[in-house]
C-alpha positions as CSV (number, residue, x, y, z in Angstrom):
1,X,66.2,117.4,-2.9
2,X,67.8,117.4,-6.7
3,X,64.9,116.6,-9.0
4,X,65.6,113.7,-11.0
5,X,65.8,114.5,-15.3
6,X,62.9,112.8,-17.3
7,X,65.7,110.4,-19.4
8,X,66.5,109.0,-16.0
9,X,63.6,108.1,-15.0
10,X,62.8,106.5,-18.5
11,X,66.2,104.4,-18.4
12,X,65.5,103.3,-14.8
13,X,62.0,102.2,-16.3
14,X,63.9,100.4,-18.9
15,X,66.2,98.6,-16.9
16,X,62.7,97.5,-14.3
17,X,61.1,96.5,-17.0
18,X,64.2,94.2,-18.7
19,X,64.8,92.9,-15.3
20,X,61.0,92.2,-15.2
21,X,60.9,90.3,-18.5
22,X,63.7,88.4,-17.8
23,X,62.9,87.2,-14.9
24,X,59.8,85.9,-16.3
25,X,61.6,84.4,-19.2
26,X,64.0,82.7,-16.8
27,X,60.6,80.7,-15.2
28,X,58.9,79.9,-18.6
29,X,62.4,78.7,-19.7
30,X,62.5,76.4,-16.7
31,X,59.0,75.2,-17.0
32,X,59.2,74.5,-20.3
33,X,62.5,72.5,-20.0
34,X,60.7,70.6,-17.4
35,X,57.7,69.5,-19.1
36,X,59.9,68.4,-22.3
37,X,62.2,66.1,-20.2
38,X,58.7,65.1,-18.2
39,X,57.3,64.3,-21.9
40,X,60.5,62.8,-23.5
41,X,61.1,60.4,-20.7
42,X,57.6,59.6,-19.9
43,X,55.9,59.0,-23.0
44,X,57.3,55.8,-23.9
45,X,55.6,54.3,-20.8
46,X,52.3,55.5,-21.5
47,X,50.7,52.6,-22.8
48,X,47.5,50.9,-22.5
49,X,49.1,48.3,-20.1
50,X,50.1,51.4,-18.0
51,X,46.5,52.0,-17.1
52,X,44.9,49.2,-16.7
53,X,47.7,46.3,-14.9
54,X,49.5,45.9,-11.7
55,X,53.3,46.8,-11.5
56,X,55.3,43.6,-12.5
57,X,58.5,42.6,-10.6
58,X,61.4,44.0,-11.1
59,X,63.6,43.5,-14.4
60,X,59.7,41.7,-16.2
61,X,58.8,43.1,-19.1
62,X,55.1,44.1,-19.1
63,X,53.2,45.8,-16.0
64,X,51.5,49.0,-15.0
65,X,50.3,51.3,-12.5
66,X,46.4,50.7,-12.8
67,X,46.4,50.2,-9.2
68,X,48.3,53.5,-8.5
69,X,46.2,55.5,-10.6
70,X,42.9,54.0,-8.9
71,X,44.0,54.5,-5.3
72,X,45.2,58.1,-6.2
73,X,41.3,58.8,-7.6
74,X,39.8,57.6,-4.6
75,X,42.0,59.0,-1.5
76,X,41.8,62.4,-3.9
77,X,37.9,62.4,-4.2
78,X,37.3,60.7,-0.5
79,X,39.7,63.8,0.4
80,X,37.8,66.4,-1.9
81,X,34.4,65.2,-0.3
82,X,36.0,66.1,3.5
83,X,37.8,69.2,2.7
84,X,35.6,70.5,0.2
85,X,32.2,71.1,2.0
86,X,34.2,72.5,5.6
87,X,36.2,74.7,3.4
88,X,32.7,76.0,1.7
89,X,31.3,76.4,5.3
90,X,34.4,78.1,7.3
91,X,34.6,80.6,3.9
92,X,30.7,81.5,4.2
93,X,31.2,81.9,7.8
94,X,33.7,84.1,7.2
95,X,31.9,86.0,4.6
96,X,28.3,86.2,5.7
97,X,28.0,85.3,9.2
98,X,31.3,86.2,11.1
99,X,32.6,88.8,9.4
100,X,34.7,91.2,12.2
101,X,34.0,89.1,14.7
102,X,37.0,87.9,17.0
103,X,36.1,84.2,16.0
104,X,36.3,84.7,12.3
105,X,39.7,87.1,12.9
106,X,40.8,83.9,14.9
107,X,39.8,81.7,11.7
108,X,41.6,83.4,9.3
109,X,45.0,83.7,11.5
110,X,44.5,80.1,11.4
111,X,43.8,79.6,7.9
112,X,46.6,81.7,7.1
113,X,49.0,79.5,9.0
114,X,47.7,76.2,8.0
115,X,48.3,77.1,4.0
116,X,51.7,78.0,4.7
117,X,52.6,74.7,7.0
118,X,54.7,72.1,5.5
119,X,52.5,69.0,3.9
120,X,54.5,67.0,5.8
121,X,53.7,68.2,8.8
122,X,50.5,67.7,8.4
123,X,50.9,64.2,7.2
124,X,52.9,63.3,10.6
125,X,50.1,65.4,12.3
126,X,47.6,62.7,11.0
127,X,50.1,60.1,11.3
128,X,49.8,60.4,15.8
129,X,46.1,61.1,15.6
130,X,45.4,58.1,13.4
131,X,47.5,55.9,11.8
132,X,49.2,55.3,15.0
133,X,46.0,54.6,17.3
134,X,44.8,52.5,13.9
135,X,47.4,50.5,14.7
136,X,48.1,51.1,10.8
137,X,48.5,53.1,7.2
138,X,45.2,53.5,5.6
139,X,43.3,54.9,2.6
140,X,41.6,57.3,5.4
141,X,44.4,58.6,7.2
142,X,46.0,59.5,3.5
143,X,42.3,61.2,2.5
144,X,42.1,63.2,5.6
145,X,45.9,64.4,5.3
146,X,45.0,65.7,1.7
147,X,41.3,67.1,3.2
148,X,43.2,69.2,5.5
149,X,46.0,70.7,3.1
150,X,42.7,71.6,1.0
151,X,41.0,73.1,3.6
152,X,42.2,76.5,3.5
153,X,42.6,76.8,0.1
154,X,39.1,76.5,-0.2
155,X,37.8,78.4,2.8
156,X,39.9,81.5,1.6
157,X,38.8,81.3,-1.8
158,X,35.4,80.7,-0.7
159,X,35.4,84.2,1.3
160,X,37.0,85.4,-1.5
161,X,34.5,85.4,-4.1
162,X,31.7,86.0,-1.6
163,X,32.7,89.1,-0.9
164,X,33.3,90.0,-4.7
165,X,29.1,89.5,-4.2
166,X,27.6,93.5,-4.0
167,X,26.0,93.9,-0.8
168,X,22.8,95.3,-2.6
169,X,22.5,91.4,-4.0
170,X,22.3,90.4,-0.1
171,X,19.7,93.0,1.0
172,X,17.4,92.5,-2.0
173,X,17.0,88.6,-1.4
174,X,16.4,89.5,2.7
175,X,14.3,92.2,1.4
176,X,11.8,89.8,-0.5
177,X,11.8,88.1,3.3
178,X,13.9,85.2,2.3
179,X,16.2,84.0,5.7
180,X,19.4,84.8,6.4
181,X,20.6,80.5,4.9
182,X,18.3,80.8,2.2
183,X,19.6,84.4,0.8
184,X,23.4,83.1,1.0
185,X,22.7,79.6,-0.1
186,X,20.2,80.6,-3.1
187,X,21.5,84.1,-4.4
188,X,24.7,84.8,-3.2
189,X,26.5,81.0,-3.8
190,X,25.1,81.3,-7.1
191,X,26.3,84.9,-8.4
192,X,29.7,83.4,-7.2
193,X,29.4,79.8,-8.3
194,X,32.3,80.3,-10.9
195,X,34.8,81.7,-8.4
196,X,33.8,78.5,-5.9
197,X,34.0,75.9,-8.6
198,X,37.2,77.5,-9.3
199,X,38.5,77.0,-5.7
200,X,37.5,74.0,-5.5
201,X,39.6,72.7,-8.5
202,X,42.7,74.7,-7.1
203,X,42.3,72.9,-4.1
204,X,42.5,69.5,-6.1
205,X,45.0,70.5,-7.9
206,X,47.0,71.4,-4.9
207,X,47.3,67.8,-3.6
208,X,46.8,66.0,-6.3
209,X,51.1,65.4,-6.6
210,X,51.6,65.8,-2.3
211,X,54.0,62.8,-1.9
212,X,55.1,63.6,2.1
213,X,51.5,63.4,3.8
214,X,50.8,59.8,1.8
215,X,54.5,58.5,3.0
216,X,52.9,59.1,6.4
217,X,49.3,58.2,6.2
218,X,48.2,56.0,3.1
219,X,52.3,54.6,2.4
220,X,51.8,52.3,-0.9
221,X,50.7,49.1,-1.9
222,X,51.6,46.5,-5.4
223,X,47.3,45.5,-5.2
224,X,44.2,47.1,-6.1
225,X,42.8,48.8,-3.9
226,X,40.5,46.8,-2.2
227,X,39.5,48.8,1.4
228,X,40.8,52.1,2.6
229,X,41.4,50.8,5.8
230,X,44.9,49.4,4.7
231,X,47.9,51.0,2.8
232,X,46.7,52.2,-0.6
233,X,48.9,52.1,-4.2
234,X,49.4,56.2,-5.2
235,X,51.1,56.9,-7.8
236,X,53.0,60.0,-5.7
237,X,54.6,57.3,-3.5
238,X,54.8,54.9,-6.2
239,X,56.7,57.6,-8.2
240,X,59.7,58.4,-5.5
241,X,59.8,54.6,-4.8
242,X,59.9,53.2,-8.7
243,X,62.6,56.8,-9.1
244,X,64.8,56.4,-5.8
245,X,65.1,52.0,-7.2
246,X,68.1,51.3,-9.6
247,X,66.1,49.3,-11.8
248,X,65.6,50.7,-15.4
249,X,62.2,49.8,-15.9
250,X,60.6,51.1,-12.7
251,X,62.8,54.6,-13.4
252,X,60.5,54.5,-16.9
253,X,57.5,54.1,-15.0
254,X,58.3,56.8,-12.7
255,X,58.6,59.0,-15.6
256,X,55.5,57.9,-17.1
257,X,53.9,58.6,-14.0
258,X,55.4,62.2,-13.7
259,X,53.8,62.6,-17.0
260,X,50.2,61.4,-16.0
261,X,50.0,63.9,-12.7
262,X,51.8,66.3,-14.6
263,X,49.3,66.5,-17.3
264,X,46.2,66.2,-15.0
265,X,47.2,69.3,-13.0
266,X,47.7,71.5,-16.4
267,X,44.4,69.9,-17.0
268,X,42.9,71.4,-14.2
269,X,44.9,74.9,-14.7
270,X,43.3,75.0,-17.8
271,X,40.4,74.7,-16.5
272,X,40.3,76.9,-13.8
273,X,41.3,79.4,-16.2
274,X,38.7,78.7,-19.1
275,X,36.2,78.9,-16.3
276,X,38.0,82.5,-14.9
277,X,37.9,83.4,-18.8
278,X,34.1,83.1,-19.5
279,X,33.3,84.5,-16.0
280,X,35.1,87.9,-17.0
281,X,33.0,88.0,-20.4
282,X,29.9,87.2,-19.1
């Protein structure tokens, strides 16, 4: 086999590497173009009005999406207090108690396929097993449609960052005679408290702008929210509605609610990575 000369293999690392930047360029370009149209054409409707009002008929001046915003809150922490905790208990499973087992093998093949299903199958999933029999859309349905798309995010993460935990921390706790719960609940969670706080908040931010599961589940609604057992105001269905009407003003709110989810899930990415940030310094 003709060995290859040292200048060849320095030009072919070139040409990876240019390939590589630019690559990476291309996707900062395009996120970047999007956030500036998101900000130019969003801004203007971010007013106090936007916050705090209901949406005002068509062609009237005035309105917001205070009920939107409020409905999106609650189905996003009603779905963060389902999906949350299972995740957290499927991932320690997976970690501490199952490990090799066939069950936890079995959890993970499942977990692995439920992250990569479409949302919207999942919101037509929980559109036959409740809205249907409910005889209607609810907050619920909507809440347990997001639960479940967070659900594997967390239990992975979860397992994840357990098993960053050294073993030795594990056998000193049961060493000192503490049980098997009390070990994983009171030393290992908290050596890996910043890795699940960090799942967690991927999770949110993972659903926090799923529009298909809410068409299915919690649809929309022009009042506050007053139960979750009828159709709840969101602002992702309230955004492909207002952006899919031809009226002017509704297009404006659409944008200013792009802007709003847009800025809450950089919010959280932030986050995540301030928290990722301190944890590698400490």
């Amino acid at each position: 086999m003709k060995e290859r000369s040292i200048g060849f293999r320095r030009n072919i690392d070139l040409v990876v590497k240019a390939l590589s930047g630019l690559a990476a360029l291309t996707g900062i370009a395009f996120l970047v173009w999007i956030l500036i149209v998101i900000v130019v054409k969003g801004l203007g409707a971010i007013r106090p009005e936007f916050f705090t009002q209901l949406p005002a008929p068509p062609m009237m001046p005035g309105g917001g999406l205070g009920n939107a915003i409020l409905g999106t809150g609650i189905i996003t922490t009603l779905a963060t207090l389902i999906g949350v905790p299972i995740g957290l208990m499927a991932g320690i499973f997976l970690s501490e108690f199952g490990r090799d087992s066939f069950l936890a093998e079995l959890v993970r093949y499942a977990t692995n396929i439920l992250m990569g299903t479409p949302s919207i199958i999942i919101g037509v999933f929980v559109y036959v097993i409740m809205v249907a029999p409910m005889g209607g859309f609810s907050g619920y349905s909507g809440s347990v449609a997001l639960a479940i798309i967070m659900l594997p995010v967390v239990a992975r993460t979860t397992e994840d960052m357990l098993n960053l935990v050294p073993d030795a921390v594990r056998e000193s706790a049961l060493a000192l005679g503490a049980p098997r719960w009390k070990a994983t609940v009171g030393v290992v969670f908290r050596a890996a408290r910043t890795g699940l706080v960090t799942g967690s908040l991927l999770a949110v931010a993972r659903v926090s702008g799923e529009t298909a599961p809410l068409l299915f589940t919690a649809l929309n609604s022009p009042f506050w929210p007053r139960s979750l057992s009828e159709p709840t105001a969101n602002l992702p269905v309230t955004i492909f509605n207002y952006a899919m009407s031809p009226y002017v003003d509704w297009q404006a709110m659409a944008w200013g609610s792009s802007l709003l989810i847009t800025t809450v899930i950089l919010g959280i990415t932030v986050l995540v990575r301030t928290i990722l940030g301190r944890r590698k310094t400490t």
